[in-house]
C-alpha positions, -999 to 999 in steps of 0.1 A, spaced: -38 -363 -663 -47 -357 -697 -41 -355 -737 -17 -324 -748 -41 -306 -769 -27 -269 -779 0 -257 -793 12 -242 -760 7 -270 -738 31 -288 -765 53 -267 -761 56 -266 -727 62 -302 -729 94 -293 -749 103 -275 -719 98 -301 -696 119 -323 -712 149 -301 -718 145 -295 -679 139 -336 -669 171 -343 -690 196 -315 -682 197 -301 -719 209 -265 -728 189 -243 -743 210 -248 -776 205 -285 -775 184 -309 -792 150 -318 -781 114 -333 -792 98 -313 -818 64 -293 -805 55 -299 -844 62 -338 -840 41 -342 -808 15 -326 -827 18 -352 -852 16 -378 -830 -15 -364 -811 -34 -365 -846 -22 -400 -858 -24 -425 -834 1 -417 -810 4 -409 -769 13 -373 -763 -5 -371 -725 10 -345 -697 7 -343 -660 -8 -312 -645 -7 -292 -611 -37 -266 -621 -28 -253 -649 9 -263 -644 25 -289 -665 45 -307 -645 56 -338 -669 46 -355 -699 48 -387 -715 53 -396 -755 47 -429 -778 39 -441 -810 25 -474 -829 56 -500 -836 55 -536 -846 76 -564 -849 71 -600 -869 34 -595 -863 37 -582 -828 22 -548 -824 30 -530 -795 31 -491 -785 66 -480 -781 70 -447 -756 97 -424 -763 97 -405 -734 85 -401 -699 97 -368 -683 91 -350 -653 103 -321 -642 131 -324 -617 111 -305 -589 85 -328 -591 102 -360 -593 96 -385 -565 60 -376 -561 38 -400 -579 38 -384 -613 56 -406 -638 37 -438 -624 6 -419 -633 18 -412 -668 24 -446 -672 -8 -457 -663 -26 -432 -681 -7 -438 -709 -14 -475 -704 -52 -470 -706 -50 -447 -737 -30 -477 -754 -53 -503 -744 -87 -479 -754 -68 -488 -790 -71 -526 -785 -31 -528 -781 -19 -547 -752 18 -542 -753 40 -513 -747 78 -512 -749 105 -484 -744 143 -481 -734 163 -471 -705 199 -467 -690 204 -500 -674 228 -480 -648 198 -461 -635 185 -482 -609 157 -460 -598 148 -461 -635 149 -498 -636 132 -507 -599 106 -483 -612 98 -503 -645 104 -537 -637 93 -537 -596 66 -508 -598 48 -512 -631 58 -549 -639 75 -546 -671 104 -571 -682 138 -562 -698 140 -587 -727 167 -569 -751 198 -549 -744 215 -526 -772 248 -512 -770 251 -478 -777 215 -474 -792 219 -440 -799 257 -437 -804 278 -419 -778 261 -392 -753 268 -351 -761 241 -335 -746 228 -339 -712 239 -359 -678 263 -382 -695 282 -363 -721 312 -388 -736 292 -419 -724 278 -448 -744 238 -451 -748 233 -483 -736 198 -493 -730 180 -520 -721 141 -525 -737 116 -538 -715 81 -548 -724 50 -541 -708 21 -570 -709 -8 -541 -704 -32 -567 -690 -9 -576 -660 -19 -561 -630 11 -534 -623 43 -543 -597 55 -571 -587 66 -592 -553 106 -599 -562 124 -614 -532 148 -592 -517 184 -600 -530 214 -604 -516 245 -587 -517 259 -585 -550 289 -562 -557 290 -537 -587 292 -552 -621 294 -591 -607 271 -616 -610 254 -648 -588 231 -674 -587 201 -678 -567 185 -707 -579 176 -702 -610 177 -666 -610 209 -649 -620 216 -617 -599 235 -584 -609 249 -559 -593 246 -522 -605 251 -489 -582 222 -473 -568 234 -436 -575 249 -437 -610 256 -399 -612 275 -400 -578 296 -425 -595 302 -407 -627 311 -376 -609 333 -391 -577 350 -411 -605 345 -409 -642 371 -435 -652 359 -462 -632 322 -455 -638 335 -459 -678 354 -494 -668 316 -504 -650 291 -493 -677 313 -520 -694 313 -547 -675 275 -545 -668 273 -539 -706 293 -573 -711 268 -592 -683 235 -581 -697 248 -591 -731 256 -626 -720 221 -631 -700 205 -617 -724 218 -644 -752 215 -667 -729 177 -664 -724 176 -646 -695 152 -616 -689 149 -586 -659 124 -589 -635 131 -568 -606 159 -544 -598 161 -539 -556 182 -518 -535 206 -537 -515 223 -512 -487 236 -477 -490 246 -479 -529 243 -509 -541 211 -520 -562 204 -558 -575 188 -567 -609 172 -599 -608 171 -619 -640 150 -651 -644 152 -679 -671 125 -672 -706 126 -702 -724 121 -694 -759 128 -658 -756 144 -645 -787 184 -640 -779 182 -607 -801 157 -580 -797 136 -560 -824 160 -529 -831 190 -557 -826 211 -555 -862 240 -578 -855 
């Protein structure tokens, strides 16, 4: 694990992420020139290596909100055949003690709420905690694995000092897109294998990105925040959302 530092190396990066996120060659991706940037001026541009093999690579930048300053990453990608090894919780963490070397102790960043791996991974494995959901952050999807889709996203935040994972109790049952109480925690069910959905059935995984959209919504106005997301059988997983007293019922990129 360490920084990006030559022009090559960025640009293998670029490479990386077109492969992590199913891009053409024709499509969009991070700028080699911007990562650059970043590397010079206060940002996170820090890559995984096998030899002299970059495997994945992980991007962020300085953000701040009402007098909260956090570290905001863009990007963690790995290359899809060296997923499910190890390597993007190492670029977390490596990333985590480059942000905290610059007396920051927060870090936040988005993901697709209906990729449960995605969210076990931040929430159960590194401890973060989704606080804000935005519908259709970047407008709708036409590059990549969900072309015609909405960008939903949930935005977690990562408390740097707290020790990484957590011990959430294992849920029960709780079918696709329907909520219960436990307590005082509100459960949610998602599926564990979103692209399986999308591909068996397109129309219905449409009709479920909404009614998970509408649920995180209302727990998220409601005070609510994501703590753990669990598998629960063959292809079901659980979010787990806990009461925050006092937490904000709109997030920092929320504008109405």
């Amino acid at each position: 694990m360490r920084p990006l530092t030559t022009s090559a190396e960025m640009r293998a990066g670029v490479e990386v992420y077109r492969a992590a996120f199913a891009l053409a060659a024709t499509d969009p991706a991070v700028s080699p020139r911007l990562l650059a940037a970043l590397q010079r001026n206060a940002g996170s541009v820090i890559g995984a290596f096998a030899g002299d093999d970059l495997v994945g690579f992980t991007y962020g930048f300085l953000g701040s909100d009402s007098g909260t300053v956090y570290h905001y990453s863009q990007v963690a990608a790995v290359r899809p055949d060296w997923q499910g090894r190890g390597v993007g919780r190492a670029l977390k963490l490596s990333q985590r003690d480059y942000v905290l070397s610059t007396g920051v102790r927060l870090m936040r960043w988005a993901f697709d709420p209906l990729r449960t791996r995605n969210a076990h991974f931040n929430l159960d494995v590194l401890g973060a905690t989704g606080r804000w959901f935005l519908r259709d952050f970047y407008g709708v999807e036409d590059l990549g694995r969900d072309p015609g889709m909405r960008t939903d996203r949930l935005i977690v935040e990562w408390d740097l000092l707290r020790p990484p994972g957590s011990a959430a109790p294992p849920p029960p049952y709780t079918g696709w897109g329907e909520t219960r109480h436990e307590g005082d925690d509100v459960l949610l069910g998602a599926p564990r294998d979103w692209d399986a959905l999308v591909a068996r059935d397109r129309t219905a995984a449409a009709r479920l990105r909404d009614d998970i959209a509408a649920e995180l919504r209302r727990l998220i106005d409601e005070g609510y925040v994501a703590t753990s997301c669990l598998t629960c059988g063959t292809d079901t997983a659980v979010y787990r959302f806990r009461p925050a007293p006092g937490t904000p019922a709109s997030g920092p990129h929320e504008k109405g």
